[in-house]
C-alpha positions as CSV (number, residue, x, y, z in Angstrom):
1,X,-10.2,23.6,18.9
2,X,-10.8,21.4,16.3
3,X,-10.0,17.3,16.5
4,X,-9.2,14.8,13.8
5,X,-9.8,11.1,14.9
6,X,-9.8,8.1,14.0
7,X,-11.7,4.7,15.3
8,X,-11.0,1.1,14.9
9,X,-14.6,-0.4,14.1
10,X,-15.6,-4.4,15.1
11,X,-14.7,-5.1,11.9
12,X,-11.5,-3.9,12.2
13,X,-11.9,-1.1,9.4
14,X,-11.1,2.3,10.4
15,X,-13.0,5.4,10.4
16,X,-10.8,9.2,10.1
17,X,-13.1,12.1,10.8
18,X,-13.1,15.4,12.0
19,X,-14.8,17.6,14.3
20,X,-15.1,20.8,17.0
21,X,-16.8,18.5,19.6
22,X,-14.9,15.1,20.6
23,X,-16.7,14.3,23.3
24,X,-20.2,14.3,21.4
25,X,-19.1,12.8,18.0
26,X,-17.8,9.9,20.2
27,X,-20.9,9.9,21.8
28,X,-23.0,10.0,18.7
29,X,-20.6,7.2,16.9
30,X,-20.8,4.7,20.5
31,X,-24.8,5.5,20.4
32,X,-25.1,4.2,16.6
33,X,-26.0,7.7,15.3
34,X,-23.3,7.8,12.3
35,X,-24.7,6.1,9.3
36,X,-21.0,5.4,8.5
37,X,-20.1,3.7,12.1
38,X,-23.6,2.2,13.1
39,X,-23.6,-1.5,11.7
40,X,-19.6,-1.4,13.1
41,X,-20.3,-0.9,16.8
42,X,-18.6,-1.5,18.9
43,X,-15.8,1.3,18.3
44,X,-12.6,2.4,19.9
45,X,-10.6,5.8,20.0
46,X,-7.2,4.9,18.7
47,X,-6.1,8.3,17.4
48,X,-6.4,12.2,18.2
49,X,-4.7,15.2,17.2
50,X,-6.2,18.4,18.3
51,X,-6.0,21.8,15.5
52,X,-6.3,25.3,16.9
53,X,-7.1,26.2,12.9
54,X,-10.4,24.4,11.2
55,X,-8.6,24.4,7.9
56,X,-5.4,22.8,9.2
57,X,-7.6,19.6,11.1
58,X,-9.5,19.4,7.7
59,X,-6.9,19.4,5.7
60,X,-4.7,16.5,8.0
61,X,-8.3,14.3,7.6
62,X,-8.3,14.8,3.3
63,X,-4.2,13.4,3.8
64,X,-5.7,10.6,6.4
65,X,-7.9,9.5,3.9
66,X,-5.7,9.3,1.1
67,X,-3.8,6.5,0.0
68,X,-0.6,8.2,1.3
69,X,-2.2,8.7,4.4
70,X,-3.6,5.1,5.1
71,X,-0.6,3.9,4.4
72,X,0.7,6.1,7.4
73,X,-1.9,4.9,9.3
74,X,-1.1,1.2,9.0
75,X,2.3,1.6,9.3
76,X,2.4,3.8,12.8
77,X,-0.9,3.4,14.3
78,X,-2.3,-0.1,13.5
């Protein structure tokens, strides 16, 4: 299973990523270990969607992080 996320950061940014282990990338992102989400912390789960095909979740995190896609984001999920 793959997992594409996406957490609301103190500074009310957002962060999209992807991964095959939810549980520890929240982990490492809550323990300061992602250079992209460390000086942000506290964070908060706001969105999952869960891929049974890697290329699939990947390809729903590129659309996330374009500028159709945080649009979407805005509108439905912020």
């Amino acid at each position: 299973m793959y997992f594409v996320y996406i957490l609301r950061c103190s500074n009310k940014s957002t962060y999209t990523g992807c991964t095959n282990n939810i549980k520890e990338r929240i982990k490492r992102h809550k323990n300061g270990k992602v250079f992209s989400t460390k000086n942000k912390l506290p964070i908060r789960l706001i969105y999952l969607s869960v891929f049974r095909n890697k290329y699939l979740a990947y390809n729903f995190e590129k659309y996330l992080k374009s500028g159709s896609g945080r649009v979407f984001i805005r509108k439905h999920l912020i």
